[in-house]
N, CA, C and O atoms as a DFTB+ gen file, in Angstrom:
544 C
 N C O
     1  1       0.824      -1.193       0.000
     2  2       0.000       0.000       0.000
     3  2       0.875       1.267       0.000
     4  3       0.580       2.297      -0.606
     5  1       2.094       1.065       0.819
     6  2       2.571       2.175       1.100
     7  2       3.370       2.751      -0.522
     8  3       3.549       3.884      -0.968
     9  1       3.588       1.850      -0.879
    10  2       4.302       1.944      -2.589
    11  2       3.885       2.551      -3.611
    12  3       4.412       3.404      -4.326
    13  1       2.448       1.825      -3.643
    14  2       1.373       2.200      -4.095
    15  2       1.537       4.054      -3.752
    16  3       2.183       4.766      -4.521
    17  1       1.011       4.480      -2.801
    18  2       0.716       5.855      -2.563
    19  2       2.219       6.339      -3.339
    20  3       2.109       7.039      -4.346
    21  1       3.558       5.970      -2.875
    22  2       4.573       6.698      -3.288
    23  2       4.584       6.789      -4.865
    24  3       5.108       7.707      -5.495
    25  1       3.859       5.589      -5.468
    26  2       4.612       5.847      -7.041
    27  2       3.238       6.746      -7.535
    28  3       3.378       7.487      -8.508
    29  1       1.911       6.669      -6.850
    30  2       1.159       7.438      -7.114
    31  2       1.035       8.895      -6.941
    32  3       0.379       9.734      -7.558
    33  1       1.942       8.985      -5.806
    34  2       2.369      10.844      -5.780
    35  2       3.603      10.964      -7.126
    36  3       3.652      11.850      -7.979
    37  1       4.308      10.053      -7.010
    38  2       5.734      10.118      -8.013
    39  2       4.791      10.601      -9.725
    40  3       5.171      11.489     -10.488
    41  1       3.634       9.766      -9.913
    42  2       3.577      10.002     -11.513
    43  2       2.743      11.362     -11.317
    44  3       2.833      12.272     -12.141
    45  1       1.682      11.472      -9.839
    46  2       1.370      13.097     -10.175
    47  2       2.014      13.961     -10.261
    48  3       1.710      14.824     -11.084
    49  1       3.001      14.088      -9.577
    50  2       4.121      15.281      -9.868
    51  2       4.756      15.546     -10.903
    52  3       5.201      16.639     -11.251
    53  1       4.840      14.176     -11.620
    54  2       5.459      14.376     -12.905
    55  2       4.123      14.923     -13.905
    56  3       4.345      15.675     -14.853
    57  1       3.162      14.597     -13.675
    58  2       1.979      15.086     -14.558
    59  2       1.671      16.865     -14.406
    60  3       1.043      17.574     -15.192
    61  1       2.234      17.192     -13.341
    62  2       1.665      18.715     -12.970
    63  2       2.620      19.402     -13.585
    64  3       3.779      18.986     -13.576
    65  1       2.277      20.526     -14.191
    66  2       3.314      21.308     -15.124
    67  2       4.628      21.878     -14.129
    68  3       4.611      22.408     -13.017
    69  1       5.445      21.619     -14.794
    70  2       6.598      23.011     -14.029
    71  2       6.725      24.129     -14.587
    72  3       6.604      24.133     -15.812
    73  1       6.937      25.111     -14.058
    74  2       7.403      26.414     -14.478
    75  2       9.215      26.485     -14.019
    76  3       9.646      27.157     -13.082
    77  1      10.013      25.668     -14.888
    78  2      11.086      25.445     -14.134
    79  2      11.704      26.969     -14.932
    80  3      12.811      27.240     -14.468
    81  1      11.283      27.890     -15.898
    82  2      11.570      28.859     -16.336
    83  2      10.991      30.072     -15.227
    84  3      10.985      31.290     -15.411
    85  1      10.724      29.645     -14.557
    86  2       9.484      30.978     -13.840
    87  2      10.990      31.422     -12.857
    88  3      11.833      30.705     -12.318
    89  1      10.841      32.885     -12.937
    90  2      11.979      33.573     -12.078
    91  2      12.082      34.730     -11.407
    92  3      11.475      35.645     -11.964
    93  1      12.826      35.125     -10.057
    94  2      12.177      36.311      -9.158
    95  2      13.470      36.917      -9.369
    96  3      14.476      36.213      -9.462
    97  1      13.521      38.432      -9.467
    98  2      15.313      39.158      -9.320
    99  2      14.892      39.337      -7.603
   100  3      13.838      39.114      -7.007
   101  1      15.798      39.679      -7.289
   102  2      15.980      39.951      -6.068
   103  2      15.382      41.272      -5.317
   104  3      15.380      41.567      -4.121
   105  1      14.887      41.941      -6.433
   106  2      13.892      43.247      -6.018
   107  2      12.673      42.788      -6.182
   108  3      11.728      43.552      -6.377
   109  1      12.576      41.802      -6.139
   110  2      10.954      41.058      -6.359
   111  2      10.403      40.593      -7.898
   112  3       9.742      39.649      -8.332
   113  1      10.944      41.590      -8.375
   114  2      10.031      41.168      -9.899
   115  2      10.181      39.793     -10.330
   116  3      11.179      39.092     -10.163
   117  1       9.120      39.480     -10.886
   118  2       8.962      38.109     -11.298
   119  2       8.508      37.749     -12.881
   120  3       7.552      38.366     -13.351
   121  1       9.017      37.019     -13.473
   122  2       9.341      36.501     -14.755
   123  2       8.817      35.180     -15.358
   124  3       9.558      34.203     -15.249
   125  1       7.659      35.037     -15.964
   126  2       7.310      33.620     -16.878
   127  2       7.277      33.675     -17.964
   128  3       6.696      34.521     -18.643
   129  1       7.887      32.795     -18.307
   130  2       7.634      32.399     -19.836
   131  2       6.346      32.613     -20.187
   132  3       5.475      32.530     -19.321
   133  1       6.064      32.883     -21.352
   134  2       4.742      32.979     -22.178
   135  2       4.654      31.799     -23.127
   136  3       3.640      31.101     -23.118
   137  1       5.584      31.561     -23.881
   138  2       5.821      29.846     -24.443
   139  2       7.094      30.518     -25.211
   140  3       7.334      31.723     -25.139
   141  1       7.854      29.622     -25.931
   142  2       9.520      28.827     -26.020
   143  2      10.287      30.545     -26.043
   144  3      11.265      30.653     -25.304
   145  1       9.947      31.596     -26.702
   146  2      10.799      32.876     -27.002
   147  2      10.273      34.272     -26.807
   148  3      10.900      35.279     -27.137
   149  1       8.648      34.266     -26.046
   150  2       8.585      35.276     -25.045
   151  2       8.252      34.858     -23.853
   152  3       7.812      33.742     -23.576
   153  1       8.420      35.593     -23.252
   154  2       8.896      35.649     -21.728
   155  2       8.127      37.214     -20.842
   156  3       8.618      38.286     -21.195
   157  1       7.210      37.255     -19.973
   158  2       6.138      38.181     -18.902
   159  2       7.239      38.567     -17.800
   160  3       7.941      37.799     -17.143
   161  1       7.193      40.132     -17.776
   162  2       8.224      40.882     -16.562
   163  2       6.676      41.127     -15.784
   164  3       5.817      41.613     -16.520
   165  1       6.380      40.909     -14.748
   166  2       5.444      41.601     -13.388
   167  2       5.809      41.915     -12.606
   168  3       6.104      41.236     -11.622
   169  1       5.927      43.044     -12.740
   170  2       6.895      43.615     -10.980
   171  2       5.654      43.556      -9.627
   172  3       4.537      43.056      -9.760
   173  1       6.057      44.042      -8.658
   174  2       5.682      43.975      -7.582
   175  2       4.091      44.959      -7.433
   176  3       2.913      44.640      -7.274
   177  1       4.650      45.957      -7.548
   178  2       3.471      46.611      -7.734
   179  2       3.066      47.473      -8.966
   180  3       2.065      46.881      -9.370
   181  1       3.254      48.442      -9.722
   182  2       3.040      48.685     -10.883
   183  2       3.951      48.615     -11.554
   184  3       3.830      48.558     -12.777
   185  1       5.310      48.598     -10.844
   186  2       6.687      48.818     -11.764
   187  2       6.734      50.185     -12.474
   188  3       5.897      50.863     -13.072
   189  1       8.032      50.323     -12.178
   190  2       8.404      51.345     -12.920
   191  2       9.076      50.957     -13.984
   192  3       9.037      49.759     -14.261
   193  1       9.774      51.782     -14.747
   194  2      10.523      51.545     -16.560
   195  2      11.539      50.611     -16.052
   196  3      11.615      49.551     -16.673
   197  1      12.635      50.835     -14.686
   198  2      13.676      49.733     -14.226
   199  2      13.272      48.989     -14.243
   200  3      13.680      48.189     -15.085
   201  1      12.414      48.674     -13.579
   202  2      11.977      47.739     -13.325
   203  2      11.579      46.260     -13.652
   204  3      11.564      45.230     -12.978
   205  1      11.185      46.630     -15.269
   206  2      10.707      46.004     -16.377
   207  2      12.192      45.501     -17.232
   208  3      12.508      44.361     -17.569
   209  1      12.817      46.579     -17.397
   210  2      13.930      46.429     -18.473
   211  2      14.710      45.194     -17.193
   212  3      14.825      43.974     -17.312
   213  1      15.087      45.987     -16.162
   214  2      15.914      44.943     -14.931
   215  2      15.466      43.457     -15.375
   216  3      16.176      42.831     -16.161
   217  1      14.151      42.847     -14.805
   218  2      13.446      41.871     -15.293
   219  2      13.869      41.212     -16.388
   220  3      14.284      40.053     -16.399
   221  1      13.751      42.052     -17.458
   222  2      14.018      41.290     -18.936
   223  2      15.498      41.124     -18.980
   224  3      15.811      40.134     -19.641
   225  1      16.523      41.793     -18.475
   226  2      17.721      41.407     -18.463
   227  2      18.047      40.207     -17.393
   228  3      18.760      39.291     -17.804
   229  1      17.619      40.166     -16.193
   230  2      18.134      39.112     -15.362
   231  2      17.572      37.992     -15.960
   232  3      18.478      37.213     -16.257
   233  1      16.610      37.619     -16.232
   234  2      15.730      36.544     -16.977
   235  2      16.714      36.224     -18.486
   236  3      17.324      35.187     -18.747
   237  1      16.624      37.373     -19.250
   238  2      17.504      37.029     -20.429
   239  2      18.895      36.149     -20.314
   240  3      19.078      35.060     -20.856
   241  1      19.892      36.910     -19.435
   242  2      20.768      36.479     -18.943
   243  2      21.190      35.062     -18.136
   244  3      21.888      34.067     -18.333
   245  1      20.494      35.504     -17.318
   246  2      20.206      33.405     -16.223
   247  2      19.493      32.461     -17.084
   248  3      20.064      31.571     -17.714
   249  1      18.208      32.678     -17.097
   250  2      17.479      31.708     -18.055
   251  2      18.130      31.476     -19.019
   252  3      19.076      30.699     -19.147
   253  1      17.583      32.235     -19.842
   254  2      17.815      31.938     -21.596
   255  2      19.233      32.214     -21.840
   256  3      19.336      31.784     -22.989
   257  1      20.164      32.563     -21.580
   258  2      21.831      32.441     -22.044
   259  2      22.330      33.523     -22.360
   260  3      23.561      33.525     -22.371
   261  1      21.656      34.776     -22.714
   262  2      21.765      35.652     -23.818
   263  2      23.277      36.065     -23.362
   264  3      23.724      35.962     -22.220
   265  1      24.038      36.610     -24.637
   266  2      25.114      37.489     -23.797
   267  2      24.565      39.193     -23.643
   268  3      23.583      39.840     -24.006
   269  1      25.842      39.451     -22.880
   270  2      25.984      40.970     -22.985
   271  2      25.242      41.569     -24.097
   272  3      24.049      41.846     -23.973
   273  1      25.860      41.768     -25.119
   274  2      25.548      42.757     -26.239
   275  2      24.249      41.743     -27.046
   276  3      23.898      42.244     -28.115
   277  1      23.727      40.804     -26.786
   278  2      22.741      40.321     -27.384
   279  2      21.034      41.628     -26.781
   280  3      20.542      42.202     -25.809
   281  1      20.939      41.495     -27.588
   282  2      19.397      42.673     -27.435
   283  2      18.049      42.099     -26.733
   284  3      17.605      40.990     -27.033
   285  1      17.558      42.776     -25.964
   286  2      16.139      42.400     -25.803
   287  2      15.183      43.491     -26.774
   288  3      15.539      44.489     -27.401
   289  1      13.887      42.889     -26.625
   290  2      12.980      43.625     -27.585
   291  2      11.756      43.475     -26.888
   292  3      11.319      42.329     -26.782
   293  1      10.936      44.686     -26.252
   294  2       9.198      44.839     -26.093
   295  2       8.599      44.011     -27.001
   296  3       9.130      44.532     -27.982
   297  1       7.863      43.065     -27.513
   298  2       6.768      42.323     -27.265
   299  2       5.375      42.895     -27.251
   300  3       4.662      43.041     -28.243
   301  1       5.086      43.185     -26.066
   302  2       3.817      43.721     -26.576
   303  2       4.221      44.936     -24.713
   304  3       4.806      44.349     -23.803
   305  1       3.876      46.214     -24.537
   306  2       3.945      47.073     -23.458
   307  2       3.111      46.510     -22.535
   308  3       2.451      45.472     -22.475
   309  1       3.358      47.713     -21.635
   310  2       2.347      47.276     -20.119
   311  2       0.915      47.006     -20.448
   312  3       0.053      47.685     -21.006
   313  1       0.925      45.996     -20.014
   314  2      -0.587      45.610     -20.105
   315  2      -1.133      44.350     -18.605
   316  3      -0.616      44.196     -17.499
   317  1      -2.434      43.617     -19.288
   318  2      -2.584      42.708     -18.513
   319  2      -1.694      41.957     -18.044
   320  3      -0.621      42.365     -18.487
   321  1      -1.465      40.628     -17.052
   322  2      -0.916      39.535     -17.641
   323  2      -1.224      38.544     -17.792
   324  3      -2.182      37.931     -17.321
   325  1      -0.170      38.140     -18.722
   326  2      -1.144      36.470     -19.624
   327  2      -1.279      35.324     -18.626
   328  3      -2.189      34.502     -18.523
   329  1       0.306      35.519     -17.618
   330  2       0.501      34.594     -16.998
   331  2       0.223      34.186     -15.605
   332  3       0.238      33.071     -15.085
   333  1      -0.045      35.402     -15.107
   334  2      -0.298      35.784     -13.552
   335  2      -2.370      36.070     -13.032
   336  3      -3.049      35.699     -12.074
   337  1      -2.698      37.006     -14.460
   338  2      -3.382      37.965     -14.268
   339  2      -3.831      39.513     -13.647
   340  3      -4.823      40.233     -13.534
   341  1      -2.175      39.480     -13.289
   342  2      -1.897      40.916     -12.361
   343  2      -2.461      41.803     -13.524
   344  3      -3.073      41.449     -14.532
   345  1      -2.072      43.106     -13.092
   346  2      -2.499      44.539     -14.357
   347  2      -1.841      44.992     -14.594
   348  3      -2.106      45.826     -15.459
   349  1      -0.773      44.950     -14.244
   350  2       0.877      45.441     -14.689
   351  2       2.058      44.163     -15.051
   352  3       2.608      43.320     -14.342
   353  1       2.128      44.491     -16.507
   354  2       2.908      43.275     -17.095
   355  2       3.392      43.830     -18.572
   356  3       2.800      44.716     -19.188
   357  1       4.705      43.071     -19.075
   358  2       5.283      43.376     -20.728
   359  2       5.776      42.231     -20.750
   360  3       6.139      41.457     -19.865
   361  1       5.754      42.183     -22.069
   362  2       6.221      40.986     -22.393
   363  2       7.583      41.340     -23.334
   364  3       7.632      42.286     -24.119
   365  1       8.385      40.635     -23.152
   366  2       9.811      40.667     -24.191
   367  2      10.045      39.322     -24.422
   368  3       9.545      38.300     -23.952
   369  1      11.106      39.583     -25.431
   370  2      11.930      38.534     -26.691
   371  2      13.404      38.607     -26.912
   372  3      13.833      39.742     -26.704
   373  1      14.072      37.965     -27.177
   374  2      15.199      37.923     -27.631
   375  2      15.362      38.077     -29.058
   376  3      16.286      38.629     -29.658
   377  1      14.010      37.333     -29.657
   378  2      13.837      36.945     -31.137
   379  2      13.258      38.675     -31.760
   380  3      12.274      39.294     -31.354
   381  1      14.301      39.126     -32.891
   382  2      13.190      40.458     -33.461
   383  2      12.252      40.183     -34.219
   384  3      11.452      40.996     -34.682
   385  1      12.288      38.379     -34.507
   386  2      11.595      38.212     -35.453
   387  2       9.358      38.310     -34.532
   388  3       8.416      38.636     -35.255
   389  1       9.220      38.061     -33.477
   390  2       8.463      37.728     -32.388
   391  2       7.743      39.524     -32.530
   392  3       6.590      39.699     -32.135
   393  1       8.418      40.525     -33.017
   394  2       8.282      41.941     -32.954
   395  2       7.474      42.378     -33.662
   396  3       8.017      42.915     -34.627
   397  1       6.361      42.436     -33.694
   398  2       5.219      43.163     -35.021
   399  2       5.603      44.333     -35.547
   400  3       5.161      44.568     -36.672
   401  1       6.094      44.895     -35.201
   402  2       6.301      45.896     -35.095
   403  2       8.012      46.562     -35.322
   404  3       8.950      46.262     -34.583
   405  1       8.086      47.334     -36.296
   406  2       9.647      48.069     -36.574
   407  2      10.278      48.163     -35.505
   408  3       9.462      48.389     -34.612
   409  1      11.524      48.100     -35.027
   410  2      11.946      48.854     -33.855
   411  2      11.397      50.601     -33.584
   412  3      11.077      51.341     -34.513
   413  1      11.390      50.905     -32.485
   414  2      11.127      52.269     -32.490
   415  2      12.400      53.028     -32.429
   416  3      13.495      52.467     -32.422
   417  1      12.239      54.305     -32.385
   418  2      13.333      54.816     -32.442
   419  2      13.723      55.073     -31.325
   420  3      12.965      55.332     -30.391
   421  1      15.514      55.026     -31.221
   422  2      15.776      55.063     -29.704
   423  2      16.328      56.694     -29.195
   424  3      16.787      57.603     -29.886
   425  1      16.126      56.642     -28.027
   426  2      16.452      57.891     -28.049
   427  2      16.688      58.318     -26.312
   428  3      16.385      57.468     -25.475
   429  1      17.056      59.222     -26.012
   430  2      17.596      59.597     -24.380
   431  2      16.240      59.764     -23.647
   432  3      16.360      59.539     -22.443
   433  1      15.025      60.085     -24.020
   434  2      13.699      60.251     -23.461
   435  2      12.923      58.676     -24.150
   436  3      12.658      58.214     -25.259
   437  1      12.776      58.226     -22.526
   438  2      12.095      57.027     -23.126
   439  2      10.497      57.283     -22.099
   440  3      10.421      57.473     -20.885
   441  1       9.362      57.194     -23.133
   442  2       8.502      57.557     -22.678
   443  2       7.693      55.972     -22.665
   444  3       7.231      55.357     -23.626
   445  1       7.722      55.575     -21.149
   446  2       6.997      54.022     -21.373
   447  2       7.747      52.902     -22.012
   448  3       8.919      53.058     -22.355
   449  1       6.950      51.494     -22.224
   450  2       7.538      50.618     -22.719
   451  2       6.340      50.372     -23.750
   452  3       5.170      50.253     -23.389
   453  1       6.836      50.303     -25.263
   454  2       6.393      50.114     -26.648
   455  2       6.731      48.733     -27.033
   456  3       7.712      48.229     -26.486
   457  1       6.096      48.082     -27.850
   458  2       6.601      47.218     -28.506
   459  2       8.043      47.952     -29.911
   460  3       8.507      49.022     -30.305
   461  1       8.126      46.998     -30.061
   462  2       9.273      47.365     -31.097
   463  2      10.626      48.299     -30.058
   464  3      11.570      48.649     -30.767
   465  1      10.769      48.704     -28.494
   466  2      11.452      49.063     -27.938
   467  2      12.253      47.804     -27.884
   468  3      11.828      46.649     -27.852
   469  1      14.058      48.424     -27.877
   470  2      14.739      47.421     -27.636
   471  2      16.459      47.849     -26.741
   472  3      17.132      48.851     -26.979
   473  1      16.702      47.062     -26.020
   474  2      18.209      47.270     -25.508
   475  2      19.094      46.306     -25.349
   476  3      18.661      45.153     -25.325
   477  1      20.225      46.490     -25.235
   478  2      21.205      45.397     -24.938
   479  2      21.340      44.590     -23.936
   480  3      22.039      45.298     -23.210
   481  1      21.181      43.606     -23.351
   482  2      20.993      43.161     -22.167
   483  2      22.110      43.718     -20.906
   484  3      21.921      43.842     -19.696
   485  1      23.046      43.922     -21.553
   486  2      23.666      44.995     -20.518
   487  2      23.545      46.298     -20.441
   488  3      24.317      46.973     -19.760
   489  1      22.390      46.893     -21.250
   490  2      22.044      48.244     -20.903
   491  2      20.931      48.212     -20.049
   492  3      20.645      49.146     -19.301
   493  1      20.077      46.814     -20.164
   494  2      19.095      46.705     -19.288
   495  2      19.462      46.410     -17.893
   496  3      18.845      46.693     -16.865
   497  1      20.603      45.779     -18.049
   498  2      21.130      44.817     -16.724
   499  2      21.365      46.341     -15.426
   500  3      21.195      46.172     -14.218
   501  1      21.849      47.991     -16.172
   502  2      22.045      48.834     -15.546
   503  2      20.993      49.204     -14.758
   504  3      21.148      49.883     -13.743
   505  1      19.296      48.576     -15.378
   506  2      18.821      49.274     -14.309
   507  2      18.120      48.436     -13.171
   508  3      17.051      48.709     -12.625
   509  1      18.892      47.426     -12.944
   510  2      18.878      46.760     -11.533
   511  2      19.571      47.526     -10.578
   512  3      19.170      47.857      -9.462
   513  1      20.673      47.785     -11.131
   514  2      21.677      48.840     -10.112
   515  2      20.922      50.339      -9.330
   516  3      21.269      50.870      -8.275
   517  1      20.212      50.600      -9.925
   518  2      19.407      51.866      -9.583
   519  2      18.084      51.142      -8.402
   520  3      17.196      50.298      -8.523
   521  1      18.615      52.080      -7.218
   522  2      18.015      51.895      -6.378
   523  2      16.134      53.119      -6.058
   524  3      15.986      54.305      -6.349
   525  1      15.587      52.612      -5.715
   526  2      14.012      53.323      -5.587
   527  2      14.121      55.028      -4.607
   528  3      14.177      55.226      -3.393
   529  1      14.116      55.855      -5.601
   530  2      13.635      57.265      -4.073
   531  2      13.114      56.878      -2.993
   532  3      12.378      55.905      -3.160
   533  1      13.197      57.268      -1.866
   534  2      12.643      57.020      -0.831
   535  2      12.630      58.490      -0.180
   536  3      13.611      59.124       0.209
   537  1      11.218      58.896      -0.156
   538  2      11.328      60.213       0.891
   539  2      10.929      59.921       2.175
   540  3      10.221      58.988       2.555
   541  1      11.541      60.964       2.925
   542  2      11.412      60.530       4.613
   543  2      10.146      61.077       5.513
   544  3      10.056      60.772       6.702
């Protein structure tokens, strides 16, 4: 009997999906796959622009392999999410092909996150380093 129960927990576990891609940075934000080459940033609470880009770089980087100078790309901007159902969510890619959309143009004023927005994973990786205002 007792065997029984063990190989019967053993094949449910193997039947229940993993999210062995699912991932937290250390400022909380959290990261799922959407399926094989996009990938959902949800920060904590609405997130800010770091926040998102941070996300898509630590995820790019650990998970998926990317190097340094390999690019991420917006997907689709803040929106629902697919994966959570929170209300603050983007989705990114590695792939430009995944991009409906032209790149946008880049520029020193970044207003929001667009699809067709894109950065280097080490330009994104900078804004983990940036810590939150805090007034007293």
């Amino acid at each position: 009997m007792k065997k029984q129960l063990i190989a019967t927990a053993l094949t449910a576990a193997l039947l229940v999906p993993v999210s062995a891609e699912a991932f937290t940075t250390p400022r909380g934000v959290r990261v799922n796959p959407v399926d094989d080459v996009v990938f959902e940033v949800i920060p904590k609470s609405s997130g800010s622009y770091g926040d998102f880009w941070c996300g898509a770089s630590e995820y790019a980087r650990r998970v998926k392999g990317a190097g340094w100078r390999d690019l991420v790309y917006v997907v689709r901007g803040r929106g629902d999410s697919v994966t959570t159902g929170r209300r603050s969510a983007a989705q990114f890619t590695l792939s430009p092909d995944k991009v409906d959309l032209p790149p946008a143009p880049q520029g020193w004023l970044a207003l929001g996150i667009k699809p067709g927005d894109r950065m280097s994973v080490q330009q994104a990786r900078n804004y983990c380093d940036q810590f939150p205002v805090r007034s007293n």
